[in-house]
C-alpha positions as CSV (number, residue, x, y, z in Angstrom):
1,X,-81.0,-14.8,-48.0
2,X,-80.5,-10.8,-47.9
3,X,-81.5,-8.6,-50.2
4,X,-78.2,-7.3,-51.3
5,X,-77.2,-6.5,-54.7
6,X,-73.6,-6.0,-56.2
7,X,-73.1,-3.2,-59.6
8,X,-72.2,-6.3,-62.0
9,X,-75.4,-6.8,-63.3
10,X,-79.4,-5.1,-63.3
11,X,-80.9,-4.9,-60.1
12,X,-84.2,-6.6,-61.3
13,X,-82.3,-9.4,-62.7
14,X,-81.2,-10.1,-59.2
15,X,-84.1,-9.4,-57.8
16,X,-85.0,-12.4,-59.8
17,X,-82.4,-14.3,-59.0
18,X,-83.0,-13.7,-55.0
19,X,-86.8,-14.3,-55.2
20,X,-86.1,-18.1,-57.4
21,X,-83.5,-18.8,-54.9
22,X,-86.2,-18.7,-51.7
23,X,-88.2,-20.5,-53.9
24,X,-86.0,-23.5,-54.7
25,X,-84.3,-23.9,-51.5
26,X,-88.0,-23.8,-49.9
27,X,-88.0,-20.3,-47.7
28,X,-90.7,-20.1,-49.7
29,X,-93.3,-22.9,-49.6
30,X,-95.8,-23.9,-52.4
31,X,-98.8,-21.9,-51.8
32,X,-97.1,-19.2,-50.2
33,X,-98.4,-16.0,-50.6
34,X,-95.9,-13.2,-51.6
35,X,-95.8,-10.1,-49.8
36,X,-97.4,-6.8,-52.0
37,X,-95.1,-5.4,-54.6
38,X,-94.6,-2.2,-52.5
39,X,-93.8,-3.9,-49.5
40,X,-91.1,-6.4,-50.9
41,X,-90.1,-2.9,-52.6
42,X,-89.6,-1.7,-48.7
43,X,-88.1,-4.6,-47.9
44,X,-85.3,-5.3,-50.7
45,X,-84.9,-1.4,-50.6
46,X,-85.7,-1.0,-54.4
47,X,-88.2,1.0,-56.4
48,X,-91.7,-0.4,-57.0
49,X,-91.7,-0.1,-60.6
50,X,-88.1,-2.7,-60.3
51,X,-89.6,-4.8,-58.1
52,X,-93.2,-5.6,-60.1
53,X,-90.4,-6.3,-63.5
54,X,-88.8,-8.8,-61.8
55,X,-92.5,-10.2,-60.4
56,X,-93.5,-10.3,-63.9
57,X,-90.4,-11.9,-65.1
58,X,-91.1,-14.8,-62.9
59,X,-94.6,-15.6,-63.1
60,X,-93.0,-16.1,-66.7
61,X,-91.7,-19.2,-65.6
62,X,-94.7,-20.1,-64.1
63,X,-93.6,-20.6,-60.6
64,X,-95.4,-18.1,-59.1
65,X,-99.1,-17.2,-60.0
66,X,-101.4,-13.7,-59.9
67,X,-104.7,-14.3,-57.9
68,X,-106.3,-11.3,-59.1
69,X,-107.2,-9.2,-56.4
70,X,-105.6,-11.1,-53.5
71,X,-101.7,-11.1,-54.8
72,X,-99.2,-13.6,-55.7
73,X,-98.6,-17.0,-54.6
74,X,-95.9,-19.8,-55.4
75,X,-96.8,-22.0,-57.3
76,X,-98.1,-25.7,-55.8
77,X,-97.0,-27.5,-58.5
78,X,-93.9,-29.1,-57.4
79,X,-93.1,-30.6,-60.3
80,X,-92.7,-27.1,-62.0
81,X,-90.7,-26.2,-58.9
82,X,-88.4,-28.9,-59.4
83,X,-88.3,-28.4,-63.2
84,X,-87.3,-25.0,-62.4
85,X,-85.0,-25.8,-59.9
86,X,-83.3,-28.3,-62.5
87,X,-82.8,-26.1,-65.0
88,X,-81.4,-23.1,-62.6
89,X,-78.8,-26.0,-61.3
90,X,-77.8,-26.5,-65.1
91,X,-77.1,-22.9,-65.9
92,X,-75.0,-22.2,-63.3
93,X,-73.2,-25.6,-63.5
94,X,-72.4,-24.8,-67.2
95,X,-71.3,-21.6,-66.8
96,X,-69.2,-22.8,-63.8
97,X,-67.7,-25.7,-66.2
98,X,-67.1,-23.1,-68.4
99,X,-65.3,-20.3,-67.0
100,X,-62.9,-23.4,-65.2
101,X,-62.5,-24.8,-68.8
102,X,-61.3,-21.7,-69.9
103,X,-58.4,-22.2,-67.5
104,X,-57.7,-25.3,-69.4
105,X,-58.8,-27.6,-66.9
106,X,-59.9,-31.0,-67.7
107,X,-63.3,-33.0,-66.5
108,X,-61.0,-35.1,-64.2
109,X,-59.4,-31.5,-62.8
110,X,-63.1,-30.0,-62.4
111,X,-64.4,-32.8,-61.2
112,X,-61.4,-33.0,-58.6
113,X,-61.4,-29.2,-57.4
114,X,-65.5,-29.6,-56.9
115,X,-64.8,-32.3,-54.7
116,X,-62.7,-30.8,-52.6
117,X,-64.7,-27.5,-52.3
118,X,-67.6,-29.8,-51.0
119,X,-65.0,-31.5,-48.5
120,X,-64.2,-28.4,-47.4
121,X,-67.6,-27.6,-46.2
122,X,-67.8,-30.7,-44.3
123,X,-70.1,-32.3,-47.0
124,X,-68.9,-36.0,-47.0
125,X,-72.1,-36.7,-49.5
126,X,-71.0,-38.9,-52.5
């Protein structure tokens, strides 16, 4: 996952967003240990001060911890992980449902265009 950002919305925001994501999908393992804040600041090509608010904003959510002196580390509590990784799923599904319900779809009509999005991708899953 890059570290590219688009205008729509704050950068730290998706900073947070980007960090999360290699957290759920398991680039970054439980117990991992985070890079410094000025060197993920290098890295995402972002200012410092940006990247330690979006640090900060998640250790709010309690998947990643401050080891003071030594850094930052995800979390080795899966079930927070997952917990986290459940409720980022239902966020985004609802405001997916939502924008498509706008359009005056039905649940049959969402249900039917998610489906064939996933067939698309070759996902013959469910």
């Amino acid at each position: 996952m890059s570290w590219s950002f688009s205008n729509d919305r704050p950068i730290f925001q998706q900073l947070v967003d980007i960090i999360i994501l290699k957290i759920l999908s398991g680039e970054y393992q439980p117990g991992f240990k985070l890079d410094a804040v000025r060197d993920l600041a290098v890295t995402a090509g972002v200012n410092p001060n940006t990247m330690q608010r979006a640090l900060s904003e998640i250790e709010n959510t309690g998947i990643i911890y401050t080891k003071r002196g030594d850094g930052r580390y995800v979390t080795e509590d899966t079930g927070k992980i997952a917990e986290v990784r459940n409720s980022y799923v239902a966020e985004k599904t609802r405001g997916f449902v939502e924008s498509v319900k706008a359009l005056g779809l039905t649940v049959n009509e969402i249900s039917e265009a998610v489906k064939n999005v996933l067939n698309e991708g070759g996902n013959s899953d469910g």
